[in-house]
C-alpha positions as CSV (number, residue, x, y, z in Angstrom):
1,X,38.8,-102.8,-39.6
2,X,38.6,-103.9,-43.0
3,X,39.4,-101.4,-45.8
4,X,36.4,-100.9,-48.2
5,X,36.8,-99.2,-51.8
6,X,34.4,-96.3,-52.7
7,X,31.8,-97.4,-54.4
8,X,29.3,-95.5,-56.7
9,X,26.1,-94.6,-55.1
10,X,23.1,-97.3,-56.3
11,X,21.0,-95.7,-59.4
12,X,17.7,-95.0,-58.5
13,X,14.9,-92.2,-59.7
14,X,13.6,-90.1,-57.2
15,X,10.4,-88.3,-57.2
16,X,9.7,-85.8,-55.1
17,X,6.4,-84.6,-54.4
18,X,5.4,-81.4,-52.9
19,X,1.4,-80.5,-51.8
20,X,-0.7,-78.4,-50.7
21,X,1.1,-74.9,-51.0
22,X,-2.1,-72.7,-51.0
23,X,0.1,-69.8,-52.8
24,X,-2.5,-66.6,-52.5
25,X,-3.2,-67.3,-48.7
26,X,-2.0,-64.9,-46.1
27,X,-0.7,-61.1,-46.5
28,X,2.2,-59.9,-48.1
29,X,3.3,-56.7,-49.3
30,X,5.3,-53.8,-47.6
31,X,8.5,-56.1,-47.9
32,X,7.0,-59.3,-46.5
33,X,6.6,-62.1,-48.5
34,X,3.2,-64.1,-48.3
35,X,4.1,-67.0,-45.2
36,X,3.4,-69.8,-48.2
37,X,5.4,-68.8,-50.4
38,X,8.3,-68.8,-47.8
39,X,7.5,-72.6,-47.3
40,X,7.5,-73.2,-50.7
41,X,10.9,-71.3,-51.5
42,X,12.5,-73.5,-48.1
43,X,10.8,-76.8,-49.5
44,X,12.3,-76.2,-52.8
45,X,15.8,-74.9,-52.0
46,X,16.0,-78.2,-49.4
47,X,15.4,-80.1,-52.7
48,X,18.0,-78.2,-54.4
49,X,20.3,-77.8,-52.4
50,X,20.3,-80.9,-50.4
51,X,21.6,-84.0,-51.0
52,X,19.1,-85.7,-52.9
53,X,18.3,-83.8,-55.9
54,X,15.1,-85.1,-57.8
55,X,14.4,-86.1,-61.1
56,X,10.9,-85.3,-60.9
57,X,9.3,-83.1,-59.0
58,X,5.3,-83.7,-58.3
59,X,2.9,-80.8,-57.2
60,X,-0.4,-82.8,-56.2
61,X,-2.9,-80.2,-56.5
62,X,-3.9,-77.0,-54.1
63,X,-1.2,-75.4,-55.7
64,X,-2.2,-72.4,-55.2
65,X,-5.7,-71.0,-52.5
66,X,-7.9,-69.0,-54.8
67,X,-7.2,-70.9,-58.5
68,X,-5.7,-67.6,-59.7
69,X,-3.8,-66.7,-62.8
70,X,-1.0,-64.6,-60.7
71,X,-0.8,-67.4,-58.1
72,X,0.3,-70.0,-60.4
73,X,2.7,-68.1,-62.6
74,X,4.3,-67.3,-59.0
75,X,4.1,-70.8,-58.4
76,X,5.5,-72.0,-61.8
77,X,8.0,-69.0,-61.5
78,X,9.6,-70.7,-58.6
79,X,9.7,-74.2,-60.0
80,X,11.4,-73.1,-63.2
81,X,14.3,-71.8,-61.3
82,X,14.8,-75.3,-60.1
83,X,15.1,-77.2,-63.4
84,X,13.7,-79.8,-62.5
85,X,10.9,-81.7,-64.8
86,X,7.3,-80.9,-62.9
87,X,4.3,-82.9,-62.6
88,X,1.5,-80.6,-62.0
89,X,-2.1,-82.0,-60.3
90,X,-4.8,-79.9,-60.0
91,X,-6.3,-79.8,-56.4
92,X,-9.9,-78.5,-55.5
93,X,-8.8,-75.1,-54.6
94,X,-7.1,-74.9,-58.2
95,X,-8.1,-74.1,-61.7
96,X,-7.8,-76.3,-64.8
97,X,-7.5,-73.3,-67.2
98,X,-4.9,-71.3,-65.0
99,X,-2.8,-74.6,-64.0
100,X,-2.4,-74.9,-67.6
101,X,-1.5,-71.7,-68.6
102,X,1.4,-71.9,-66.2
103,X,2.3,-75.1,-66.9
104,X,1.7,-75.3,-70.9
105,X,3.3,-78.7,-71.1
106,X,0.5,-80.3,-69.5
107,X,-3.1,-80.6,-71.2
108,X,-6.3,-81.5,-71.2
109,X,-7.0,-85.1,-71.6
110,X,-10.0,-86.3,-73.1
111,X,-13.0,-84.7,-71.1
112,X,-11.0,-81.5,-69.9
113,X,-10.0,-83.3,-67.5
114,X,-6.0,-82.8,-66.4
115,X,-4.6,-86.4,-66.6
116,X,-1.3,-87.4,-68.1
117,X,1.3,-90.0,-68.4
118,X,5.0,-89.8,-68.0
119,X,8.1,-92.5,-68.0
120,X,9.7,-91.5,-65.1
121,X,12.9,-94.0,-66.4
122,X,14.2,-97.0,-65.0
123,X,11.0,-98.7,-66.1
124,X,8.5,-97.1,-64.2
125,X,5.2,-95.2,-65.2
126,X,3.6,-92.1,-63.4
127,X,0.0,-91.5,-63.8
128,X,-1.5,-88.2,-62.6
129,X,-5.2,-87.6,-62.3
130,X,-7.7,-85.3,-62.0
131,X,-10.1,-85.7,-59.0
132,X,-11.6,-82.0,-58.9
133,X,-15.0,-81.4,-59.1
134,X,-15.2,-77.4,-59.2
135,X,-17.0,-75.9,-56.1
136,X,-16.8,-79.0,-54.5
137,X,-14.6,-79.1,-51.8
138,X,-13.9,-82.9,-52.2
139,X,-12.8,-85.3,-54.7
140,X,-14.6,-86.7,-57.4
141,X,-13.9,-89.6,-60.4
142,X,-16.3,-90.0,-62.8
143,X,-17.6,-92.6,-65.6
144,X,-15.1,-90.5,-67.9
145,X,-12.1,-90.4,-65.7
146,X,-12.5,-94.2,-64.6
147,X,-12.5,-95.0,-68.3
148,X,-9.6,-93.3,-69.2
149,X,-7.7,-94.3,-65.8
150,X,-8.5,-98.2,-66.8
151,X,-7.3,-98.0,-70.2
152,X,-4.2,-96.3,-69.4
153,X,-3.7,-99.1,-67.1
154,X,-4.9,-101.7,-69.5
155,X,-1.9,-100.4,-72.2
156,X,1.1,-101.5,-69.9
157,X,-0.2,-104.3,-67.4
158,X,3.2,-105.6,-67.0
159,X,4.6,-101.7,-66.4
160,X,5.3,-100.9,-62.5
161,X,3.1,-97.8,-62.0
162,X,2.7,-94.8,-59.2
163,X,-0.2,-93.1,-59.2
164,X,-0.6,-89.5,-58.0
165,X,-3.8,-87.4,-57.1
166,X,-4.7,-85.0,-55.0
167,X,-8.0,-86.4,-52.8
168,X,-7.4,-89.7,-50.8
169,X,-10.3,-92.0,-51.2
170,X,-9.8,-93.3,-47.5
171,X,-11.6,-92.0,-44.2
172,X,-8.1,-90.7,-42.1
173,X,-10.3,-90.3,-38.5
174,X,-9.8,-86.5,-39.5
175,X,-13.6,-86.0,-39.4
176,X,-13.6,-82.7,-41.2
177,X,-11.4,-83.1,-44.0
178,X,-12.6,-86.9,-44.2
179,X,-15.4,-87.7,-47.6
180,X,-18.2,-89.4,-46.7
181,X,-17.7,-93.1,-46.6
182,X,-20.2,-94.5,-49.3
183,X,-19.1,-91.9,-52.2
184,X,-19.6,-92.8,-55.3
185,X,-16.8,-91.8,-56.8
186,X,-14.2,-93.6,-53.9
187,X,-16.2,-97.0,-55.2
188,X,-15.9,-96.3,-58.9
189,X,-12.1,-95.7,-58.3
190,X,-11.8,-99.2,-56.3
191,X,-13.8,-101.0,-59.3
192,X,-11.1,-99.6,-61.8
193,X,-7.6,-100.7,-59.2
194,X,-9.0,-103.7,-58.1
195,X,-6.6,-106.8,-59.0
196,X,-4.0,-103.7,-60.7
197,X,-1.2,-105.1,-59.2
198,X,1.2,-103.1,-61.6
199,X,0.1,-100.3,-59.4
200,X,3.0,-100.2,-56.9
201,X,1.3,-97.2,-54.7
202,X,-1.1,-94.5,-54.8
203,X,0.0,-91.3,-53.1
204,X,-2.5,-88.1,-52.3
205,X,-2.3,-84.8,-50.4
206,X,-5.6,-82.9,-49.7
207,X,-5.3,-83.5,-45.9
208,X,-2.7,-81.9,-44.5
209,X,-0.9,-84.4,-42.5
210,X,1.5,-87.6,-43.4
211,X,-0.8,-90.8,-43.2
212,X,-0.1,-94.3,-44.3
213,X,-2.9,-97.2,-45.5
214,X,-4.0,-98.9,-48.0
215,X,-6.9,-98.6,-50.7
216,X,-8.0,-101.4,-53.1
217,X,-5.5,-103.6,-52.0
218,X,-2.6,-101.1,-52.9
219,X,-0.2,-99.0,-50.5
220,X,-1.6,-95.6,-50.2
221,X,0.2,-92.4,-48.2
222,X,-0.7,-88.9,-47.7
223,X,2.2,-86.1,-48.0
224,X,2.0,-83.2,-45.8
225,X,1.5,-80.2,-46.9
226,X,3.7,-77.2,-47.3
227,X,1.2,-74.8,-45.8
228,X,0.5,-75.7,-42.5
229,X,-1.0,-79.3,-41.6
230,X,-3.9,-80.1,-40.0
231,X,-4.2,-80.7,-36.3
232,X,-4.1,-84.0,-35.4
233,X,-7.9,-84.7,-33.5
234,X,-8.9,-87.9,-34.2
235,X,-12.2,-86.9,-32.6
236,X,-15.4,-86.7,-34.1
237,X,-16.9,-83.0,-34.9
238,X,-20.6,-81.5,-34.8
239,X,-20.5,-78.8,-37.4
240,X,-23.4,-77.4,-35.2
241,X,-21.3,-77.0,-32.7
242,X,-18.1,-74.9,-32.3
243,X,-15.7,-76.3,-30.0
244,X,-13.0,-74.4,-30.1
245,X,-10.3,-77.2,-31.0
246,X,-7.7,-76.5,-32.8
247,X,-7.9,-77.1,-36.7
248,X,-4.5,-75.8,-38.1
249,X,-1.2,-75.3,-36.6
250,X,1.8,-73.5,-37.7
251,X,4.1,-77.0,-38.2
252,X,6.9,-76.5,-40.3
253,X,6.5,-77.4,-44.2
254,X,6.8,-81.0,-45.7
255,X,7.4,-83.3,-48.8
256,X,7.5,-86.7,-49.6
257,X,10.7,-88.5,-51.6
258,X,9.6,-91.8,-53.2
259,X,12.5,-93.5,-54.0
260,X,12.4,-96.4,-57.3
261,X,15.4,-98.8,-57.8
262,X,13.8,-100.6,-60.6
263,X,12.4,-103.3,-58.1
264,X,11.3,-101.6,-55.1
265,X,9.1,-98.6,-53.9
266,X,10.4,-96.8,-51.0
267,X,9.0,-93.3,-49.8
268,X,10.9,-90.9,-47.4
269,X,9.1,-87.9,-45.7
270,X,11.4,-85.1,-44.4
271,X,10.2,-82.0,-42.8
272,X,11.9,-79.0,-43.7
273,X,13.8,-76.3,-41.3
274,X,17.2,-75.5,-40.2
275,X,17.9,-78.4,-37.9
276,X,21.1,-79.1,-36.3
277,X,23.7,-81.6,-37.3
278,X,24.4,-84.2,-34.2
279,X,26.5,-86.3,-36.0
280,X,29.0,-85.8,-39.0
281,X,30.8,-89.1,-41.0
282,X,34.6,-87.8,-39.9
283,X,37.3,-89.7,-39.1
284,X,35.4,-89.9,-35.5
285,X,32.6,-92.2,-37.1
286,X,34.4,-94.0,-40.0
287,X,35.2,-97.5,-37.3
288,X,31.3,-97.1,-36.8
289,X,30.3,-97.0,-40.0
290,X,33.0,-99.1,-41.6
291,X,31.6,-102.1,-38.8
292,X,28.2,-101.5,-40.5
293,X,29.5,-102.3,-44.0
294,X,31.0,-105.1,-42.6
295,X,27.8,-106.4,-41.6
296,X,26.5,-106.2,-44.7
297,X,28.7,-109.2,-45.6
């Protein structure tokens, strides 16, 4: 085998993104910690503690179940032991007033709404927006936010961008979480990405479950959540009629890593738990891996 120096891992930014934690749902007390909140703390001690450390870390809305002050200062309690920089997105079981008084760097853009901006380094731009409408269990984008969202866009058209949000404007086949086709908003937020191709991705939560497509002609995935995901039932549902399938199950917690090299988008999804090692690089594996290098050229 050849011998190969050591050679520095490639610079990249990485941007984690966690969703759907639904911190106030479940019991606790008596010495047991709410079940959420124990996915939350094993999602963010994997990100911690594991191997690939993020600059950023995005929570794309649902944060918390009820909108509550307590459940995002919990929330933002947890994140600040982490140190790393936060991206907060308000989902439609959150609370523009509470989000930001746990998280007072963010503000209200023009409108109230919770948009913002950041350089994320290495030449990329991160847009966040704001897609609740309150009561309303799904998203919304109006006149206001689809100005605001083109503009942004409109300052940096050269600038690769990934944009975050918390409802996906796409029908997934899950028929219950799913918006209705025609929306009005889902068209208004095509008119403003069409022909954006800056815009490297767009990436959502909301449904509980890891799905990859497009929308307006640019990549679009889901993360899973870190409560539990949605069952997987492709099958259409009469909300007359109870059926007994199943609707949630108890799958372990999730995030997404999107990885950004300065010229390409790439986005890991790793499911978090206690698994076991099968294979270690020791002296066993270094011919193996060494051979793969070699490849390489």
């Amino acid at each position: 085998m050849v011998a190969h120096s050591a050679l520095p891992a490639r610079r990249a930014v990485l941007i984690a993104q966690i969703t759907d934690i639904h911190v106030g749902f479940g019991p606790s007390g008596g010495g047991v910690e709410e079940p959420n909140l124990v996915r939350f703390r094993a999602a963010l001690e994997r990100l911690v503690e594991g191997p690939n450390r993020p600059d950023w870390l995005v929570l794309s809305g649902d944060i918390t179940e009820h909108g509550d002050a307590a459940s995002f200062a919990t929330a933002a309690a947890l994140v600040a032991e982490c140190g790393i920089p936060v991206l907060p997105l308000v989902g439609n079981h959150d609370d523009r007033a509470s989000l930001v008084a746990a998280f007072p760097r963010v503000v209200l853009a023009g409108g109230g709404f919770l948009h913002h901006v950041t350089d994320a380094g290495m030449g990329l731009r991160i847009i966040c927006l704001d897609t609740l409408e309150p009561g309303r269990h799904g998203g919304a984008f109006c006149e206001a936010r689809a100005r605001w969202l083109a503009e942004r866009l409109a300052e940096a058209p050269d600038t690769p961008t990934l944009v975050f949000m918390h409802h996906p404007p796409v029908i997934s086949g899950i028929d219950w979480m799913d918006p209705a086709p025609d929306e009005q908003w889902i068209a208004r937020l095509a008119a403003v990405l069409e022909g954006q191709k800056q815009v490297l991705a767009l990436h959502c939560g909301h449904l509980h479950r890891q799905i990859g497509t497009s929308f307006a002609g640019i990549p679009l995935g889901v993360t899973p959540s870190v409560a539990p995901q949605a069952s997987l039932d492709l099958t259409g549902i009469d909300p007359a009629l109870p059926d007994g399938r199943a609707l949630i199950t108890a799958e372990p917690p999730a995030y997404a890593l999107h990885r950004w090299d300065g010229q390409s988008l790439v986005t890991h999804y790793e499911v978090v738990g206690n698994w076991p090692v099968l294979a270690r690089f020791d002296a066993g594996l270094q011919d193996m891996i060494e051979g793969m290098f070699e490849e390489r050229g």
